[in-house]
ZALUMVEX-245155 format. One line per 2 residues: for each residue x, y, z of N, C-alpha, C, O. Coordinates in Angstrom, 2 decimals. Example, Ala and Ser with C-alpha at 12.3 -4.5 7.8 and 13.67 -1.06 7.14 Angstrom:
// residues 2
13.19/-5.69/7.80/12.30/-4.50/7.80/13.20/-3.30/7.80/14.24/-3.32/8.46 ~ 12.85/-2.25/7.08/13.67/-1.06/7.14/12.90/0.03/7.87/13.41/1.14/8.04
END
This chain:
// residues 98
0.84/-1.18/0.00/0.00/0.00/0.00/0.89/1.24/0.00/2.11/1.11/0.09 ~ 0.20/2.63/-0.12/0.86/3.54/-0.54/1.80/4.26/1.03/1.09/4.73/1.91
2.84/4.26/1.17/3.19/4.88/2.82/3.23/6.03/2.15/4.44/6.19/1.97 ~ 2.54/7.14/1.55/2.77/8.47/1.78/1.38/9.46/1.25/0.95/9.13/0.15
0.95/10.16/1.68/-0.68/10.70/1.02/-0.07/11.85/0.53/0.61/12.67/1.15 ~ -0.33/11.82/-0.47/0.13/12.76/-2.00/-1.37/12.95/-2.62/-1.88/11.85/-2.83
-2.11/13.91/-2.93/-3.13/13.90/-3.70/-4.04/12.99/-3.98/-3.56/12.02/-3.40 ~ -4.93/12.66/-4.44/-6.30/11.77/-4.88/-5.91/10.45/-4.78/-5.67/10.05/-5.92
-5.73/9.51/-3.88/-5.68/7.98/-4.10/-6.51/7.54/-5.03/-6.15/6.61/-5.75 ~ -7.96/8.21/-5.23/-8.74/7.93/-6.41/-8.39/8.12/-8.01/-8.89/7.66/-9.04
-7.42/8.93/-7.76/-6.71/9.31/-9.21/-5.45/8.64/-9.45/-5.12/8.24/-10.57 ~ -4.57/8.48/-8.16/-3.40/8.42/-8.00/-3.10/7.18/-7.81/-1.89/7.12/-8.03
-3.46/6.23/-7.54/-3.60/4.83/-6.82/-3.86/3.76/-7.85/-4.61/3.75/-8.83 ~ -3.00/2.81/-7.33/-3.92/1.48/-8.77/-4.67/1.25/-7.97/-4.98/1.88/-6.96
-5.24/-0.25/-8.59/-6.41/-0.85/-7.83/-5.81/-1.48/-6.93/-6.54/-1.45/-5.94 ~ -4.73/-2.12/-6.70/-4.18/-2.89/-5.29/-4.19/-2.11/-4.06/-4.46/-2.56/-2.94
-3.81/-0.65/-4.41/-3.48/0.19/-3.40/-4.97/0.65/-3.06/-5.42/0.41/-1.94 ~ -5.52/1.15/-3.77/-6.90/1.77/-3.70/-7.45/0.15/-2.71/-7.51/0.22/-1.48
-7.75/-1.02/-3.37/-8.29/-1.52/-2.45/-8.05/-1.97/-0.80/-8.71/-2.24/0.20 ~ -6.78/-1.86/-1.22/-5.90/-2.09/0.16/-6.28/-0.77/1.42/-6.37/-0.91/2.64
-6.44/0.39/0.66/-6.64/1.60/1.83/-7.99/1.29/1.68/-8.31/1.27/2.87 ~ -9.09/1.02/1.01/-10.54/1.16/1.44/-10.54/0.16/2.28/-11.10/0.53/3.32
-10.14/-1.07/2.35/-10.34/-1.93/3.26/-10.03/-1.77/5.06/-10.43/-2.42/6.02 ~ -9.24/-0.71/4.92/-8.43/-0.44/5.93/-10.09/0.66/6.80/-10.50/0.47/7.94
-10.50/1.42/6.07/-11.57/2.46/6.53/-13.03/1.42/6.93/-13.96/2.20/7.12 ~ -13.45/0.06/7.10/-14.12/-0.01/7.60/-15.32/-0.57/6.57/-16.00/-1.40/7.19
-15.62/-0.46/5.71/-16.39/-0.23/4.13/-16.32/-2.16/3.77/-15.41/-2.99/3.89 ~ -17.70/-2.26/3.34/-17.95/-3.38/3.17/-16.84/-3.74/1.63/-16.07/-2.97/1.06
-17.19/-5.31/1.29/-15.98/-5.47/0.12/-17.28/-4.86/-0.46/-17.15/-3.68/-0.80 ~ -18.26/-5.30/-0.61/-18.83/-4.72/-1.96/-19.39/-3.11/-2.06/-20.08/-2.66/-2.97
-18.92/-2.44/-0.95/-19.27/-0.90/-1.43/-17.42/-0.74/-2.08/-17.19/0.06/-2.98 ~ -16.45/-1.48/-1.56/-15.23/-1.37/-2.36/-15.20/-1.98/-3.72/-14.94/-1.03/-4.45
-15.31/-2.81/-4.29/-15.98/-3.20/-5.46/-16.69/-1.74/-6.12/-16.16/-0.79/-6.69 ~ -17.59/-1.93/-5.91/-18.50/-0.62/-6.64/-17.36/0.32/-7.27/-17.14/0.70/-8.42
-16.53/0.60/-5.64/-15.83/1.81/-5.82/-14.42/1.97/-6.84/-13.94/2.98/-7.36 ~ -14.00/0.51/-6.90/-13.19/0.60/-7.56/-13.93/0.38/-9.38/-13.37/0.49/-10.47
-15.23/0.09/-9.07/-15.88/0.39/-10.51/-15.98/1.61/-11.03/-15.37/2.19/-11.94 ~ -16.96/1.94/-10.21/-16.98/3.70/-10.57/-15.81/4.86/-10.53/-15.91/6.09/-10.57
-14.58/3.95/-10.44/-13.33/4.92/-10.85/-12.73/4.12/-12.01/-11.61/4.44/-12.40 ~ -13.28/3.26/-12.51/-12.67/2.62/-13.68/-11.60/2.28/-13.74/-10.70/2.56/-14.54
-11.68/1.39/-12.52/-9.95/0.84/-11.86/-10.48/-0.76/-12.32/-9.51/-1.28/-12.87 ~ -11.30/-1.44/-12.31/-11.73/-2.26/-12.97/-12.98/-2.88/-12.55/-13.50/-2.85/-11.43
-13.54/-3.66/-14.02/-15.16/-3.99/-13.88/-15.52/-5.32/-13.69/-14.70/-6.23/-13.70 ~ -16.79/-5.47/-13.51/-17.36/-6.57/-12.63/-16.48/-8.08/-12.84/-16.44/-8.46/-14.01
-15.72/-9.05/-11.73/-14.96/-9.96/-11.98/-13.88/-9.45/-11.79/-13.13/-10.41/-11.64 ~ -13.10/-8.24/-11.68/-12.02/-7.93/-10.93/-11.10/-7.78/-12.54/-9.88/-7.71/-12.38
-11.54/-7.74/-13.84/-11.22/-7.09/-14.57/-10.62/-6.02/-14.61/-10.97/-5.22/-13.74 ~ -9.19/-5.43/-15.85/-8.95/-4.47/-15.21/-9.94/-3.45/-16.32/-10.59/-4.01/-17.20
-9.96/-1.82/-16.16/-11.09/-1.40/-16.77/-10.06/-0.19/-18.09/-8.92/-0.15/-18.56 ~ -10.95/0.37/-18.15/-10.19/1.46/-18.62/-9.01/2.61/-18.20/-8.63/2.40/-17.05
-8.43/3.60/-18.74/-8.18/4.69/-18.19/-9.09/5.86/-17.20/-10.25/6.25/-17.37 ~ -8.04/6.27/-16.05/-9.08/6.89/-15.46/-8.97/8.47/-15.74/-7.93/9.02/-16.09
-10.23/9.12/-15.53/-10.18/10.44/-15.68/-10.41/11.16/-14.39/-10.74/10.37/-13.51 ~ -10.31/12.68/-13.90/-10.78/13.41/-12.77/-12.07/12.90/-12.39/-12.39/12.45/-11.28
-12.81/13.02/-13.47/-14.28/12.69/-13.10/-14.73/11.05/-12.56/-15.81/10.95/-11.96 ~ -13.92/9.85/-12.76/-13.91/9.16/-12.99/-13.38/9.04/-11.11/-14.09/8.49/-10.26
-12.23/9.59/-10.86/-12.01/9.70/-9.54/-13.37/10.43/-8.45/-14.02/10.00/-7.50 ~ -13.32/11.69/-9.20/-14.69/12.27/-8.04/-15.50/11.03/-7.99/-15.39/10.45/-6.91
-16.22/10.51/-8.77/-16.90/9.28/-8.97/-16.89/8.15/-7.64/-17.94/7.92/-7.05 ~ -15.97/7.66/-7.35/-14.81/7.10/-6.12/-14.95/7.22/-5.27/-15.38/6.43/-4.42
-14.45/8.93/-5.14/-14.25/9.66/-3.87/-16.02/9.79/-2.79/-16.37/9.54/-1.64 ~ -16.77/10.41/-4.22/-18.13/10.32/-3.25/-18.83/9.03/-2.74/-19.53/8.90/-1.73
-18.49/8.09/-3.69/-18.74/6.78/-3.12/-18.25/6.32/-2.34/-18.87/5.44/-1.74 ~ -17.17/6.59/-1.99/-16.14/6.42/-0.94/-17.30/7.04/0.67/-17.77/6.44/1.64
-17.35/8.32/0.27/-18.09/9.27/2.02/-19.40/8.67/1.62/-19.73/7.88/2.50 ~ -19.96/8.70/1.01/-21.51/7.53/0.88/-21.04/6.24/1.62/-21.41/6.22/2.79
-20.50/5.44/1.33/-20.43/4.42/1.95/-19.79/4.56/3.14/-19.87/3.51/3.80 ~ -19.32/5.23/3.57/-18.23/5.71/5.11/-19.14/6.61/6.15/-19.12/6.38/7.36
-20.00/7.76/5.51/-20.94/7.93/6.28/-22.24/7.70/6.42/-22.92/7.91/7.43 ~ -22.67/7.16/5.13/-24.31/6.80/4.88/-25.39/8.08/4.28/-26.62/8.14/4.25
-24.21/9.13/3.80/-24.94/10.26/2.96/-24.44/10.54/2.00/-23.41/9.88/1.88 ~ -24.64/11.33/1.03/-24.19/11.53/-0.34/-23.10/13.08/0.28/-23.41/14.17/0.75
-21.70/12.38/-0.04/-20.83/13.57/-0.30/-20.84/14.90/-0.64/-21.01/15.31/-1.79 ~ -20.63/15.61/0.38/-20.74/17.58/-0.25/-19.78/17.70/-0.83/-18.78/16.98/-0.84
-20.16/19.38/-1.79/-19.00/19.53/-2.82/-17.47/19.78/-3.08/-17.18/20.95/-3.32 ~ -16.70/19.06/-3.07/-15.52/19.44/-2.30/-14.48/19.07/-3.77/-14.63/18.17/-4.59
-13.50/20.08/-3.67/-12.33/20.04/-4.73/-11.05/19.29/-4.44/-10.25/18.99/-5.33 ~ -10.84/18.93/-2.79/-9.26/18.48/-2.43/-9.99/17.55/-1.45/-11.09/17.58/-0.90
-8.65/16.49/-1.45/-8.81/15.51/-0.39/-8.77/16.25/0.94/-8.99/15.62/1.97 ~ -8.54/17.35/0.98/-8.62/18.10/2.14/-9.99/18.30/2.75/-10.33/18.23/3.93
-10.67/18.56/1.72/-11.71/19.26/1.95/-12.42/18.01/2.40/-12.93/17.91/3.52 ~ -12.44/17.12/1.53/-12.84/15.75/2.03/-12.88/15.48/3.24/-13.95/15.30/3.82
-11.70/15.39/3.84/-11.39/15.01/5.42/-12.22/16.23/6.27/-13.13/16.13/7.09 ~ -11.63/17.21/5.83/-13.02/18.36/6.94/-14.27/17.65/6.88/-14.56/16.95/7.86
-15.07/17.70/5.89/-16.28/16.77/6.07/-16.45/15.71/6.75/-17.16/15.61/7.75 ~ -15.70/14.70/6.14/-15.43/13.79/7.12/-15.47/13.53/8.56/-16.24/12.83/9.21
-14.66/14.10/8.84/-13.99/14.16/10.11/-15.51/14.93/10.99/-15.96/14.32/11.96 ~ -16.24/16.37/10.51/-17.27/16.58/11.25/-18.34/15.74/11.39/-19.12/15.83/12.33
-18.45/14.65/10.20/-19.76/13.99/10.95/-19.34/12.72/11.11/-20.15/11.80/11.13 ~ -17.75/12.47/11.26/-17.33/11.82/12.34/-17.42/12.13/13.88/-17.67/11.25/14.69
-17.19/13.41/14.22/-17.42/14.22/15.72/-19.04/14.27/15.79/-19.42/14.19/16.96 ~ -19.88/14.35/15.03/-21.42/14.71/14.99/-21.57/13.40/15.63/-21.80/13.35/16.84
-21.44/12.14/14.79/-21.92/10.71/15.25/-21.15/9.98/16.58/-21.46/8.90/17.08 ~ -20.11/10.85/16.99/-19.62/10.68/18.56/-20.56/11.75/19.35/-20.16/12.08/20.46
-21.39/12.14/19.03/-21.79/13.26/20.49/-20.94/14.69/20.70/-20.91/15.41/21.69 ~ -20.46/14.79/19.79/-19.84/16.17/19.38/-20.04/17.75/18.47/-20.73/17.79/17.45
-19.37/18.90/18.98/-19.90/19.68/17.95/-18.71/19.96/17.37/-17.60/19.54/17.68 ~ -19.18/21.04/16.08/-17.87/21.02/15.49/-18.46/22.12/14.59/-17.77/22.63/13.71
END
């Protein structure tokens, strides 16, 4: 797996690595599946798929906080921004404000 976070694992990542860190967050295999579909890292049967594009990553990424928090992802441009989200309705679902 990848030891260093550099930009979009959804963009940046093959599928070994990509599946290797979703597995790590908790996420059923088959919302990982999906996810590595909808980034066109490869299709049903573990095929590999096409080239990926930005969009192809956003794709990923929101499926990624859909399946991690159980809502559809707000609009966000950086894995940064990602983790802020994240992370608050991670503190929300502990009994926290933020």
């Amino acid at each position: 797996m990848k030891e260093h976070a550099h930009g979009c694992p959804f963009l940046h990542w093959n599928a070994q690595d990509l599946k290797e860190g979703l597995s790590n967050t908790g996420i059923s295999e088959l919302d990982i599946e999906d996810i590595l579909y909808v980034t066109k890292l490869q299709q049903p049967g573990g095929r590999p798929s096409g080239r990926r594009t930005r969009k192809d990553a956003c794709n990923g990424c929101a499926r990624h906080f859909q399946a991690l928090h159980g809502v559809p992802a707000p609009p966000h441009e950086t894995p940064n921004e990602w983790f802020t989200h994240s992370t608050r309705l991670f503190i929300r679902a502990q009994g926290g404000a933020c």
